[in-house]
LUMVO-591508 format. One record per residue (C-alpha): residue number from 0; x, y, z; residue in one letter. Coordinates in Angstrom, 3 decimals. Example, Ala and Ser with C-alpha at 12.3 -4.5 7.8 and 13.67 -1.06 7.14 Angstrom:
# residues 2
+-----+----------+----------+----------+---------+
: num :       px :       py :       pz : residuo :
+-----+----------+----------+----------+---------+
:   0 :   12.300 :   -4.500 :    7.800 :       A :
:   1 :   13.670 :   -1.060 :    7.140 :       S :
+-----+----------+----------+----------+---------+
END
This chain:
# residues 332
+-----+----------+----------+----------+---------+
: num :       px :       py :       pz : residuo :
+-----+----------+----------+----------+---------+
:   0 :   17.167 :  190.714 :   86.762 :       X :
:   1 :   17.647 :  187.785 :   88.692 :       X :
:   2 :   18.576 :  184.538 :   87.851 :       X :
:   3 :   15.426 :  181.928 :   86.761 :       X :
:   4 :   15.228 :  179.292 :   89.909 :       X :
:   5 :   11.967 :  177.548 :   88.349 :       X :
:   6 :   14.319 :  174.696 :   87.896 :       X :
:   7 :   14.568 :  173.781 :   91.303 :       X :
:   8 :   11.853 :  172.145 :   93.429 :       X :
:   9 :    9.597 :  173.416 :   96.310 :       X :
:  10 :   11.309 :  176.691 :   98.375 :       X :
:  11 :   14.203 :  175.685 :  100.354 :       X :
:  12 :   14.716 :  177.599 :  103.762 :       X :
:  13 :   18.537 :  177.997 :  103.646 :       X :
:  14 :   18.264 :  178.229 :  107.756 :       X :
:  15 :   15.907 :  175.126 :  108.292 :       X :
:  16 :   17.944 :  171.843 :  109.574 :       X :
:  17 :   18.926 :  169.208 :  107.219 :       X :
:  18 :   18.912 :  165.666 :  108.563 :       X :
:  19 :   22.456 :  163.682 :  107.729 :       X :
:  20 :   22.157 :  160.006 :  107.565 :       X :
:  21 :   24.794 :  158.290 :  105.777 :       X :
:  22 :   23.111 :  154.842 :  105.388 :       X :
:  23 :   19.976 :  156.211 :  103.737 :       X :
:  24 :   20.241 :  156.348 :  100.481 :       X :
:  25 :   20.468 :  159.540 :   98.712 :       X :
:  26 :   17.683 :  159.188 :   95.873 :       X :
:  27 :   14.488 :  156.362 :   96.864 :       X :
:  28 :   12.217 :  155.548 :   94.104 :       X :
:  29 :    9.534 :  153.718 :   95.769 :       X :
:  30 :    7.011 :  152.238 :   93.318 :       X :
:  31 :    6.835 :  155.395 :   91.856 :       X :
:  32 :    4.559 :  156.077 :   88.438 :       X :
:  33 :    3.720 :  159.183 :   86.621 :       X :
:  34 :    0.749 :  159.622 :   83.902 :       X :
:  35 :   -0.296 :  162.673 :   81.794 :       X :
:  36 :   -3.549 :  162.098 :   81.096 :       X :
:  37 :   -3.562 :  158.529 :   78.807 :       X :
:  38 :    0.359 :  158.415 :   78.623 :       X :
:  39 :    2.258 :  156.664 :   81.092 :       X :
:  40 :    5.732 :  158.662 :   81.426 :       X :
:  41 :    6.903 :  156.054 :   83.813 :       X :
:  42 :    5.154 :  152.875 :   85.647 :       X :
:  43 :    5.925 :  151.696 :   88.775 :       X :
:  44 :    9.841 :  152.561 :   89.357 :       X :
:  45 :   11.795 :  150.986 :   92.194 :       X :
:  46 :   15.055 :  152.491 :   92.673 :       X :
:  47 :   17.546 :  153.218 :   95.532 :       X :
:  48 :   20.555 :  155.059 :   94.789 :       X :
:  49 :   23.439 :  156.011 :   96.883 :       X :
:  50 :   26.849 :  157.263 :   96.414 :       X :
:  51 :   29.437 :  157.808 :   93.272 :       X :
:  52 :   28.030 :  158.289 :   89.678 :       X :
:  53 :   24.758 :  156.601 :   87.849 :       X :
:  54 :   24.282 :  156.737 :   84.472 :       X :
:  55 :   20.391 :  156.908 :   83.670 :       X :
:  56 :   20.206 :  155.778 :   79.968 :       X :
:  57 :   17.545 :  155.719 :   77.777 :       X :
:  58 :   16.320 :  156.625 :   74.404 :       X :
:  59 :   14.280 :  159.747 :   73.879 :       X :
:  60 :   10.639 :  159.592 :   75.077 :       X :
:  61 :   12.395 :  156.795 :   77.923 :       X :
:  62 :   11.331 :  158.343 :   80.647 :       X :
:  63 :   14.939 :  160.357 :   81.882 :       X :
:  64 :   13.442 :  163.635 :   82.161 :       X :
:  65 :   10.100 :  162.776 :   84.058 :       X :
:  66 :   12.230 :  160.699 :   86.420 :       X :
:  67 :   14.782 :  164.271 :   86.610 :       X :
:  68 :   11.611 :  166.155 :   87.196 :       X :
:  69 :    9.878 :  163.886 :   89.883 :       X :
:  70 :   13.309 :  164.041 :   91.643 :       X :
:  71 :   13.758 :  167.378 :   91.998 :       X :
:  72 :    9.919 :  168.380 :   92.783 :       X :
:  73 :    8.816 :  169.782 :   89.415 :       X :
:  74 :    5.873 :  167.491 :   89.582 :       X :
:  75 :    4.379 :  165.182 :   91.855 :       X :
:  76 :    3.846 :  161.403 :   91.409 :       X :
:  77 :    0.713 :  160.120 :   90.122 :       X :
:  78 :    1.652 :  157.306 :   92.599 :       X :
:  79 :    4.489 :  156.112 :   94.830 :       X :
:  80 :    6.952 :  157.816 :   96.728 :       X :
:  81 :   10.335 :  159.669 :   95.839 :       X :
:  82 :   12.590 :  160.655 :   98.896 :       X :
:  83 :   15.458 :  162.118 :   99.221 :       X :
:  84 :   17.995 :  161.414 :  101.976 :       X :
:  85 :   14.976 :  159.231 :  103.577 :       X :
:  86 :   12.439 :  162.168 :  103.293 :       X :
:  87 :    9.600 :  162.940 :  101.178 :       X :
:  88 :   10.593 :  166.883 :   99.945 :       X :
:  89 :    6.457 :  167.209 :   98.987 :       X :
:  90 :    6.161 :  167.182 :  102.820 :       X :
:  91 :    9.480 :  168.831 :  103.720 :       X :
:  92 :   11.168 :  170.840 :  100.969 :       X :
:  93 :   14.846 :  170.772 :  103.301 :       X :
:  94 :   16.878 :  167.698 :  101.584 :       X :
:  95 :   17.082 :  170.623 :   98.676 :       X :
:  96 :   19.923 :  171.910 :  100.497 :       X :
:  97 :   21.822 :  169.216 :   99.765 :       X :
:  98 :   20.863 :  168.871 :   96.060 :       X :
:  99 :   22.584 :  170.564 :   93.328 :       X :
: 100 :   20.838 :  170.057 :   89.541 :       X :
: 101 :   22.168 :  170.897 :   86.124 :       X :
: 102 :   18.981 :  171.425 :   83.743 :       X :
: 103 :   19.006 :  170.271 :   80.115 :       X :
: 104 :   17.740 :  173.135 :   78.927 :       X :
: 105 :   19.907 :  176.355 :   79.043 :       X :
: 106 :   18.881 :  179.059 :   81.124 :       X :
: 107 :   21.855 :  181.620 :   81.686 :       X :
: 108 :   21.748 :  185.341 :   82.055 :       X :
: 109 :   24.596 :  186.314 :   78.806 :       X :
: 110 :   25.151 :  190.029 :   80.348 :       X :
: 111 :   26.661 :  188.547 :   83.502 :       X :
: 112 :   30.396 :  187.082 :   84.045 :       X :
: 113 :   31.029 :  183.688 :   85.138 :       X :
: 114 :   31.833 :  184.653 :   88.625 :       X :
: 115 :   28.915 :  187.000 :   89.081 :       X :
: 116 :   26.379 :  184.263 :   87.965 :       X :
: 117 :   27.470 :  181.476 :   90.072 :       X :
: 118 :   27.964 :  184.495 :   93.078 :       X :
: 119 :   24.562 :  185.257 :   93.217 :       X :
: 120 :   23.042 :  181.315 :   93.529 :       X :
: 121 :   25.803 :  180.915 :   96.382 :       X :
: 122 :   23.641 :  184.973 :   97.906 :       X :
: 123 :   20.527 :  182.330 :   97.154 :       X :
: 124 :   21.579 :  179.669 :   99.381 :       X :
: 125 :   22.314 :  181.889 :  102.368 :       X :
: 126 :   25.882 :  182.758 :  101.715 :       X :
: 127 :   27.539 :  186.492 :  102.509 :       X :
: 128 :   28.834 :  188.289 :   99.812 :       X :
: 129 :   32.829 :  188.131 :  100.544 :       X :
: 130 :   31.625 :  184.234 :  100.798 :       X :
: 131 :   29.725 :  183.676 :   97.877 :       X :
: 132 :   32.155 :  185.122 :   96.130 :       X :
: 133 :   34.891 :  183.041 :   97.072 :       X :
: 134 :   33.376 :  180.000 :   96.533 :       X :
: 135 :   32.189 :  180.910 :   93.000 :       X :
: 136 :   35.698 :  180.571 :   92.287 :       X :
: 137 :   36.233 :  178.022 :   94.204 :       X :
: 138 :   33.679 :  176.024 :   92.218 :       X :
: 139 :   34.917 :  177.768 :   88.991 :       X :
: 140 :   38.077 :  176.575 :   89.379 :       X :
: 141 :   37.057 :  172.790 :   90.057 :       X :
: 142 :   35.168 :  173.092 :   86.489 :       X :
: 143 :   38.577 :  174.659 :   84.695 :       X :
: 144 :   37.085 :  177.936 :   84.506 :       X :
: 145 :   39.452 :  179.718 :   86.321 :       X :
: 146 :   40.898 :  182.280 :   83.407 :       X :
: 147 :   37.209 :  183.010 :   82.575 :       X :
: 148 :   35.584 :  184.509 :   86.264 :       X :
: 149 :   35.243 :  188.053 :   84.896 :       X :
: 150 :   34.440 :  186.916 :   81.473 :       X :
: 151 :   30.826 :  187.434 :   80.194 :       X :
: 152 :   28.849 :  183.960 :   79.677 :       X :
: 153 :   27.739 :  185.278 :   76.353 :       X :
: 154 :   30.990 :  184.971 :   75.035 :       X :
: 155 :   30.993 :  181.225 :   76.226 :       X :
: 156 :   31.212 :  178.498 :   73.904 :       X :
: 157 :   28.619 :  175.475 :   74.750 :       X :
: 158 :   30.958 :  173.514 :   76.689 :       X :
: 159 :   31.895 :  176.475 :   78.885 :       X :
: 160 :   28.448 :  177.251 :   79.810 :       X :
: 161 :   27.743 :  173.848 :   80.194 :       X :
: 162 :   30.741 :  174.167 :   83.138 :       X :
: 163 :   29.129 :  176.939 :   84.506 :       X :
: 164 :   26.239 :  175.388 :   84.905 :       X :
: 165 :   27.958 :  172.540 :   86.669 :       X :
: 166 :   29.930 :  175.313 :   88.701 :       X :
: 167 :   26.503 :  177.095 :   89.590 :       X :
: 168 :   24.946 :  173.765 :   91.097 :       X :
: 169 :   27.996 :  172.999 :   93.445 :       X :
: 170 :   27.905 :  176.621 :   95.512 :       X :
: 171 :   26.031 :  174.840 :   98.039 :       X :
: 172 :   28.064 :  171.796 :   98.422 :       X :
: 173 :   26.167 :  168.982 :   97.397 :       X :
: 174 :   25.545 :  165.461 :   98.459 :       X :
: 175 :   23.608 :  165.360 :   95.617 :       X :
: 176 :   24.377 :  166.035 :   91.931 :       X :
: 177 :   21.899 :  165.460 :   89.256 :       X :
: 178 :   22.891 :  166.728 :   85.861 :       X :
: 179 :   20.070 :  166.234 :   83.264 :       X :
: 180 :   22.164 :  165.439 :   78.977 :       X :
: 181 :   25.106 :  167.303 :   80.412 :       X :
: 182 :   26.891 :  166.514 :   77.379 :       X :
: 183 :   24.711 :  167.638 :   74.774 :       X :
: 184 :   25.854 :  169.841 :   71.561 :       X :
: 185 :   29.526 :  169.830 :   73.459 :       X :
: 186 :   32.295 :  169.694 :   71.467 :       X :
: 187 :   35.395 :  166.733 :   72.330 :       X :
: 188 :   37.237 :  168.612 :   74.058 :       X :
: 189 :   34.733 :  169.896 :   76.626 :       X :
: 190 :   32.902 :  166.297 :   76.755 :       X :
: 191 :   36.360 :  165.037 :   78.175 :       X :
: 192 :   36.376 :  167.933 :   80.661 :       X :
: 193 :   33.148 :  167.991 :   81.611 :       X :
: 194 :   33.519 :  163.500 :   81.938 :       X :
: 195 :   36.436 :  164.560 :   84.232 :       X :
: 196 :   34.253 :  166.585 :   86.308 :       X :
: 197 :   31.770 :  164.423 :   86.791 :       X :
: 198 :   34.034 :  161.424 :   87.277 :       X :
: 199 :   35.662 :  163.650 :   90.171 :       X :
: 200 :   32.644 :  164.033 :   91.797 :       X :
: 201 :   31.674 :  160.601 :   92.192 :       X :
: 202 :   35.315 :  159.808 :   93.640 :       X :
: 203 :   34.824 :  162.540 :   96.067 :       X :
: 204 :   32.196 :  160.499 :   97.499 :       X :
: 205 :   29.130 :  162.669 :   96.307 :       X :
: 206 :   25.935 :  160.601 :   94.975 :       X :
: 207 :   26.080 :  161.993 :   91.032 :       X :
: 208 :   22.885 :  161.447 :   88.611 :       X :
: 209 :   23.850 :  161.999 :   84.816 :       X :
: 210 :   21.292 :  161.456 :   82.009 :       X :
: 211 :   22.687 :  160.573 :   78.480 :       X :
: 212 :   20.616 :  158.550 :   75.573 :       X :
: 213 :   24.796 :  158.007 :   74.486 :       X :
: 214 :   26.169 :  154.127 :   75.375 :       X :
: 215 :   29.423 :  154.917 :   74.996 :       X :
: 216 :   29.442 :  158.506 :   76.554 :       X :
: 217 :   28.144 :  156.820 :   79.875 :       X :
: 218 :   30.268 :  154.222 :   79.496 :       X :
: 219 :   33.381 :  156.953 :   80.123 :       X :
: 220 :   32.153 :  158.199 :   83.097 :       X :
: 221 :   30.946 :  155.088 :   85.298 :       X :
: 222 :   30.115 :  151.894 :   85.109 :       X :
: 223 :   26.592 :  151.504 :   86.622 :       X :
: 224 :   24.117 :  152.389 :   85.176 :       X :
: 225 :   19.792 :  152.487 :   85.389 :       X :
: 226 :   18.309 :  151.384 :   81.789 :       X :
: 227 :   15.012 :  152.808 :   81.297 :       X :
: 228 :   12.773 :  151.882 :   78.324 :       X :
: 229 :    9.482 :  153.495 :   77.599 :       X :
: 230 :    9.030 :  154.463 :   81.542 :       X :
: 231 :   10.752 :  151.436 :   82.743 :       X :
: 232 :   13.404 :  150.338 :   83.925 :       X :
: 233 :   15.039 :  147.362 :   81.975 :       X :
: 234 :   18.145 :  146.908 :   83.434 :       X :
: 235 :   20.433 :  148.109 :   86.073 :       X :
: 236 :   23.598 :  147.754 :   87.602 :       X :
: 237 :   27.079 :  147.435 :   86.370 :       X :
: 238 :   27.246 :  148.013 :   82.298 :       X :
: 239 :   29.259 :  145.098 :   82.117 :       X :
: 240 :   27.238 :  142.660 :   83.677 :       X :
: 241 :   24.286 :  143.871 :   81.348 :       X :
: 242 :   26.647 :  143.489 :   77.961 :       X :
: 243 :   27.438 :  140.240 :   79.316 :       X :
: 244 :   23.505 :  138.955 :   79.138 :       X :
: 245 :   24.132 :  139.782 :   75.547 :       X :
: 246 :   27.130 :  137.464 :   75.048 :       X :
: 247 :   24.494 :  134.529 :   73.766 :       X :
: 248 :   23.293 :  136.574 :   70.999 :       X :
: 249 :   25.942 :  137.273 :   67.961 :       X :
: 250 :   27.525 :  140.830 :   67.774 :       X :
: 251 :   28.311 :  141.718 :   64.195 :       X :
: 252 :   31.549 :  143.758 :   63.452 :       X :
: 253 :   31.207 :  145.668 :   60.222 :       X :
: 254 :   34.686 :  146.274 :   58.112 :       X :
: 255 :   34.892 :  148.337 :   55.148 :       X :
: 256 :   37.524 :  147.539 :   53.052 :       X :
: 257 :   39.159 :  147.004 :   49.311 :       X :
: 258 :   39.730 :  143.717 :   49.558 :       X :
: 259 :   35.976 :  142.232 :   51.389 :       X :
: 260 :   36.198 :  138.565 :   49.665 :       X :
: 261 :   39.677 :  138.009 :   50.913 :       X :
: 262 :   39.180 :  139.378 :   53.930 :       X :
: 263 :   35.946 :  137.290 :   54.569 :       X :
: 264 :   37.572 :  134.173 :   53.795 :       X :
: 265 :   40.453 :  134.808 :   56.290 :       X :
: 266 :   38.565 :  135.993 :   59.553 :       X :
: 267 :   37.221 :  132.913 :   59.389 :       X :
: 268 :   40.227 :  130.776 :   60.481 :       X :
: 269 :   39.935 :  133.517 :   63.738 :       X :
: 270 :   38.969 :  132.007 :   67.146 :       X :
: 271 :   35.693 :  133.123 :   68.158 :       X :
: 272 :   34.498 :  134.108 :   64.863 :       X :
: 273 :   31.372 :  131.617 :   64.140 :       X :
: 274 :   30.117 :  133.258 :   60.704 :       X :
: 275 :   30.936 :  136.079 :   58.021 :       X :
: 276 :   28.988 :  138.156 :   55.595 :       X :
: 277 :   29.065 :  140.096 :   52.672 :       X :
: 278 :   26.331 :  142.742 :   53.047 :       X :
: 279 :   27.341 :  144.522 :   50.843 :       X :
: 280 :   30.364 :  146.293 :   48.180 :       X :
: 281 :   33.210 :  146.939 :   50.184 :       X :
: 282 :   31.960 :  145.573 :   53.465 :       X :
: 283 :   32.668 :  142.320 :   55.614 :       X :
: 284 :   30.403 :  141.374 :   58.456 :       X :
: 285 :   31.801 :  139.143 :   61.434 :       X :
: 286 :   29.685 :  137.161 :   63.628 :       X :
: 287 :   30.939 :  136.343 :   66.906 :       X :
: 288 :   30.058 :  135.753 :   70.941 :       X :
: 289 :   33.204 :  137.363 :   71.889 :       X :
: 290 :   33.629 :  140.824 :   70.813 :       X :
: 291 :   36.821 :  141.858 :   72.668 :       X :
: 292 :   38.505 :  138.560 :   71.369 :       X :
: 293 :   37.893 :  139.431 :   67.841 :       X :
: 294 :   38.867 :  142.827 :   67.928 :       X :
: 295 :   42.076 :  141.859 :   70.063 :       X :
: 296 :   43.313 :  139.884 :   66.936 :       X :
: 297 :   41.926 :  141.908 :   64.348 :       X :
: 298 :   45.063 :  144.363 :   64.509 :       X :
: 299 :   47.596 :  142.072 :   63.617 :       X :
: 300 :   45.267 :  139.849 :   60.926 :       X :
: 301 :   45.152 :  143.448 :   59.200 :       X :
: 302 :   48.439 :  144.399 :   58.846 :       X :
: 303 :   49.672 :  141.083 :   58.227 :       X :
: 304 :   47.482 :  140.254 :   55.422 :       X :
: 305 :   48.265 :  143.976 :   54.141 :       X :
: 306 :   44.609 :  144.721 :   53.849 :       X :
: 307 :   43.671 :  148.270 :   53.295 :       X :
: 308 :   40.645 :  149.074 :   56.122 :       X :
: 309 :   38.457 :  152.450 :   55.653 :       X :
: 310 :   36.973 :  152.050 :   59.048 :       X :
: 311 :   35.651 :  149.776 :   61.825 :       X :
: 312 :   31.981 :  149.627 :   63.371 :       X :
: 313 :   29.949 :  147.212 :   65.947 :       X :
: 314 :   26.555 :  147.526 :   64.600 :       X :
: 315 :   25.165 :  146.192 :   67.935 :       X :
: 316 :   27.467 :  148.733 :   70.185 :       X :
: 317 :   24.720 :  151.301 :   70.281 :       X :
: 318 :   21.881 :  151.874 :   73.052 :       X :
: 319 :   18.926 :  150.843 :   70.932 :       X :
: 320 :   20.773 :  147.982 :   69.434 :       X :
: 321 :   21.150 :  147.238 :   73.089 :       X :
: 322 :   17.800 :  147.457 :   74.209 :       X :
: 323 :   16.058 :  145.463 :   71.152 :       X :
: 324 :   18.379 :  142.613 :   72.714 :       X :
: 325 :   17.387 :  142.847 :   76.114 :       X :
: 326 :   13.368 :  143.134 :   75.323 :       X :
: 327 :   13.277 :  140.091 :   72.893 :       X :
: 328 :   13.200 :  142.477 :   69.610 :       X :
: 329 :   17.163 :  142.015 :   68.215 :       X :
: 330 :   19.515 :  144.725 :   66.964 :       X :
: 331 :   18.741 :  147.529 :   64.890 :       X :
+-----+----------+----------+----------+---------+
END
């Protein structure tokens, strides 16, 4: 039984030359669109993408996974042009050599070890067996697997087999990584490990794709990002730039606490703080155009007044909060 490859694109020849061209960027989207029948899954995307990690962020239904799937050949374009490394892999299938991708959805063989798994995609790509086998440790290791080679992937928890998945798509040394919710149903612990991963990827110099619909989970592992909204893309760049178009429109801070109609009355001697609320029992809501002020002097204004706080929440921190600002709509 060998191991499911219908996540990869068109047949890659292992022996066939792959052109190197470091000023081409990695991953082209030119005017690219994709329609199923009457839905449009993504209109007219224009995106060149080269080097270090990219967060693509979206909602569900956004668009991440046709734009994962166009990428790495599982469907065609309805128009437009993806390329890889400057070449269109519908008309030659060789920048796949170069391309290592990490499927959301879980496809692992549970009878085989760790080391066995990853050995036999590194056979795939052309490698001997003495080789193959050295680098699935090699790889292995990088993901902080290295106690578990010879251990069966059944007994893996989620965020181990998330690693080996990581593991199995670096065997053929990628320029390219593109790593589809790589987070997903991971417990803390393996999210930070699997964050350092990626985040040691990008500084290696490799061009690193990671889908998330999870502001703050992107926001660990790099700072630019590709926005898409209902097969668009709506912003782009660096995170903070984007949160600073924002800055005109009020972010709320939400405080639950004993003690809400004293502590309403004295936020608002703070700097930056241009209107409270009481929403409801328990809860004050600040108003301000600079978050990271606020929340800078809310420490001390805390203690001080001896005020007894449950918890702390932005309201407009999230994605979708996020995106009703930037399309016109407001928070959630």
């Amino acid at each position: 039984m060998m191991p499911d490859l219908s996540q990869v694109g068109p047949a890659v020849d292992p022996a066939a030359p792959v052109p190197v061209d470091s000023k081409v960027p990695a991953v082209v989207f030119d005017h690219v669109s994709k329609t199923y029948g009457r839905i449009h899954a993504l209109s007219n995307i224009n995106l060149a993408i080269s080097g270090g990690v990219t967060g693509i962020l979206g909602l569900n239904g956004a668009g991440k996974s046709t734009l994962f799937n166009l990428l790495m050949g599982r469907c065609r374009p309805s128009s437009g042009e993806v390329r890889l490394f400057g070449i269109d892999p519908w008309k030659d299938p060789s920048p796949y050599a170069r391309v290592g991708f990490v499927p959301e959805s879980e496809k692992l063989h549970d009878w085989m070890t760790a080391g066995d798994f990853v050995a036999t995609f590194a056979r795939l790509h052309g490698l001997g067996r003495e080789q193959a086998q050295a680098e699935a440790e090699r790889v292995l290791t990088f993901v902080g697997l290295q106690e578990n080679i010879h251990s069966e992937i059944g007994r893996f928890s989620k965020g181990m087999r998330q690693r080996v998945k990581i593991a199995h798509a670096l065997v053929n040394d990628p320029d390219l990584i593109v790593l589809d919710e790589p987070l997903t149903g991971c417990d803390p612990l393996a999210r930070t490990t699997i964050m350092n991963v990626v985040r040691e990827l990008g500084r290696m110099g490799r061009t690193v794709l990671v889908s998330s619909h999870i502001l703050h989970e992107i926001e660990r592992i790099t700072e630019q990002i590709v926005l898409l909204h209902h097969g668009q893309v709506l912003a782009l760049g660096n995170v903070h730039g984007i949160r600073a178009r924002l800055d005109r429109i009020p972010h709320r801070i939400l405080i639950h606490t004993d003690d809400a109609n004293r502590l309403a009355k004295t936020t608002l001697d703070l700097e930056h703080v241009h209107g409270v609320l009481l929403p409801g029992e328990g809860k004050v809501e600040i108003l301000t155009h600079d978050l990271g002020a606020v929340h800078s002097a809310l420490p001390s204004l805390l203690v001080n007044g001896g005020f007894n706080v449950h918890r702390i929440d932005n309201p407009d921190d999230d994605l979708e909060s996020i995106i009703g600002h930037l399309v016109g709509g407001g928070g959630a």
